[in-house]
N, CA, C and O atoms as a DFTB+ gen file, in Angstrom:
164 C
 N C O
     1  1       0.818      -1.196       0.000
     2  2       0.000       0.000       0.000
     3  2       0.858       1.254       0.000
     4  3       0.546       2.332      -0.506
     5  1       1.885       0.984       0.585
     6  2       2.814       2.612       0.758
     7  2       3.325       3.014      -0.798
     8  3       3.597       4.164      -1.143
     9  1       3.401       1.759      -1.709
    10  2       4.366       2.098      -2.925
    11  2       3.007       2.435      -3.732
    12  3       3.100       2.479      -4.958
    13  1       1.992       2.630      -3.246
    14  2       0.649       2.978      -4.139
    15  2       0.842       4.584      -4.517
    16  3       0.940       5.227      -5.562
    17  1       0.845       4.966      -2.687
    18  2       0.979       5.772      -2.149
    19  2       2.441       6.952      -2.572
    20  3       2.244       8.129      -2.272
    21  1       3.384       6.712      -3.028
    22  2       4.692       7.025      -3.279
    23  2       4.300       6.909      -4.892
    24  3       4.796       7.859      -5.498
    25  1       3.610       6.082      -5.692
    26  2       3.667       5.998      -6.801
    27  2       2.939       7.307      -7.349
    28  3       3.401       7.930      -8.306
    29  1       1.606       7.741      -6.590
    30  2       0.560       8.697      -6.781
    31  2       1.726      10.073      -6.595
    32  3       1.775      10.892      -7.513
    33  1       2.474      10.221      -5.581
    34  2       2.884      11.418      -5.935
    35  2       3.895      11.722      -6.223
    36  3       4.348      12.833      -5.947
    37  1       4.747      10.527      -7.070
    38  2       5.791      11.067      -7.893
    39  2       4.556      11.740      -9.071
    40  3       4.718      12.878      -9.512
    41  1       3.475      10.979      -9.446
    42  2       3.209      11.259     -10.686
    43  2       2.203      12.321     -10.520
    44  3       1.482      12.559     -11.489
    45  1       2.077      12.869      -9.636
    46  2       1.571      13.962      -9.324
    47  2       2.457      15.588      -9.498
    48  3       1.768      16.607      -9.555
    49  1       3.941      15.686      -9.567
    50  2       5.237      16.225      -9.593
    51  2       5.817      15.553     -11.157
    52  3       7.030      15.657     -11.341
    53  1       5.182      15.039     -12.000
    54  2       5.150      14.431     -13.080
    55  2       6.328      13.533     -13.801
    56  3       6.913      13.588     -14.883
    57  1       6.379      12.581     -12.511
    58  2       7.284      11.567     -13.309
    59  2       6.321      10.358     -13.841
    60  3       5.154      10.345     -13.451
    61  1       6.683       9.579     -14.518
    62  2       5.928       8.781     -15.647
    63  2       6.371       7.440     -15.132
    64  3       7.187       7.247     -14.230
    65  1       5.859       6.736     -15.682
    66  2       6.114       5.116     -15.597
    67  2       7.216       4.112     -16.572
    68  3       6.648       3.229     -17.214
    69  1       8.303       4.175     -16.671
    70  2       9.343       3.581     -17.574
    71  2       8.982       2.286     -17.712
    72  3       8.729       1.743     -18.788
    73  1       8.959       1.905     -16.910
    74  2       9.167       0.298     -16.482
    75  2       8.988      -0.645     -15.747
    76  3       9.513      -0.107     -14.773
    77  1       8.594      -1.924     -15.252
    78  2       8.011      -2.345     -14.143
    79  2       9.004      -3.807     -14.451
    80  3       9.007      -4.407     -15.526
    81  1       9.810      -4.186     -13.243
    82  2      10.569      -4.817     -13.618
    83  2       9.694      -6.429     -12.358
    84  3       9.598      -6.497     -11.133
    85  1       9.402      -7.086     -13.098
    86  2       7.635      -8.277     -12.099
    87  2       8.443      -8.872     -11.655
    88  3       9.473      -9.163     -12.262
    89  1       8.165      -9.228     -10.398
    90  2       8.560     -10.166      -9.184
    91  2      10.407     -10.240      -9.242
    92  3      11.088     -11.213      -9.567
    93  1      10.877      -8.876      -8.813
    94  2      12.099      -8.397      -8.776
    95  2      12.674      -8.822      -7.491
    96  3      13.775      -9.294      -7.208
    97  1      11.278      -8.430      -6.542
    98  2      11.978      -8.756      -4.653
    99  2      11.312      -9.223      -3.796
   100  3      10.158      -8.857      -3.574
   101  1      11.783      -9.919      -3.301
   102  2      11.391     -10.979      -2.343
   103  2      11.605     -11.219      -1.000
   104  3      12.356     -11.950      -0.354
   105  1      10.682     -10.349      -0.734
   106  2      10.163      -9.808       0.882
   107  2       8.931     -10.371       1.535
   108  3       7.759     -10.336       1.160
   109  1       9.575     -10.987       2.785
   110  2       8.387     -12.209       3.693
   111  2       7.664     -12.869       3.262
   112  3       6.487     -12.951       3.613
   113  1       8.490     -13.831       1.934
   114  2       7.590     -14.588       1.255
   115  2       7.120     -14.582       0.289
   116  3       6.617     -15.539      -0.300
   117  1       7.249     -12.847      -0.245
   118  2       5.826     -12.509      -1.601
   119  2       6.702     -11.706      -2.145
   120  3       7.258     -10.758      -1.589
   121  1       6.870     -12.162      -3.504
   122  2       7.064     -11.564      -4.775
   123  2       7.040      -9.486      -5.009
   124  3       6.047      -8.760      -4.966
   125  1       7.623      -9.325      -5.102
   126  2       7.093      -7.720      -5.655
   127  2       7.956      -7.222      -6.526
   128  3       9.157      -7.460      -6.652
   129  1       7.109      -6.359      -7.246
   130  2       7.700      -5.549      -8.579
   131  2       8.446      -4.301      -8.266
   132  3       7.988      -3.464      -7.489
   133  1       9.520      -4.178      -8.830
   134  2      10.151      -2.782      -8.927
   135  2       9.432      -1.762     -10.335
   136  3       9.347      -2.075     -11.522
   137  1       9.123      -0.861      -9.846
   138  2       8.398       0.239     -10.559
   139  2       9.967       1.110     -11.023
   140  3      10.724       1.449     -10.113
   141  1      10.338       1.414     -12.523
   142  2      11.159       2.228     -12.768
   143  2      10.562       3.406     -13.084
   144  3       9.704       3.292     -13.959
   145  1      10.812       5.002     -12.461
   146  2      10.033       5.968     -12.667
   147  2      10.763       6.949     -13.292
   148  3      11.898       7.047     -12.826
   149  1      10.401       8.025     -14.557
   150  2      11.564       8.903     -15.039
   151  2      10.631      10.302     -14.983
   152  3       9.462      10.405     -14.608
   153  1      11.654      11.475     -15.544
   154  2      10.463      12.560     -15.280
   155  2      11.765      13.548     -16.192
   156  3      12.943      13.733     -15.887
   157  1      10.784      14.155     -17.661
   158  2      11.610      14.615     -18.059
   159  2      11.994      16.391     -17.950
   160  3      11.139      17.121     -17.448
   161  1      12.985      16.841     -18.326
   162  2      12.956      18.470     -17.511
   163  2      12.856      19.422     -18.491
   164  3      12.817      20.616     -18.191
């Protein structure tokens, strides 16, 4: 829930979505994705 949360307001300050790199890390068991985020100037 926090990386929901962190995701909403990079892209709120307008960084974009590059990349989503699926079941990257493996924390207490469960799978999770790394979100790559860019933002151009």
């Amino acid at each position: 829930m926090k990386m929901e949360r962190r995701k909403t307001k990079y892209e709120k300050v307008g960084f974009k979505i590059e990349g989503r790199l699926k079941n990257e890390n493996y924390i207490d068991g469960v799978f999770h994705d790394t979100i790559i985020m860019g933002r151009l100037l």
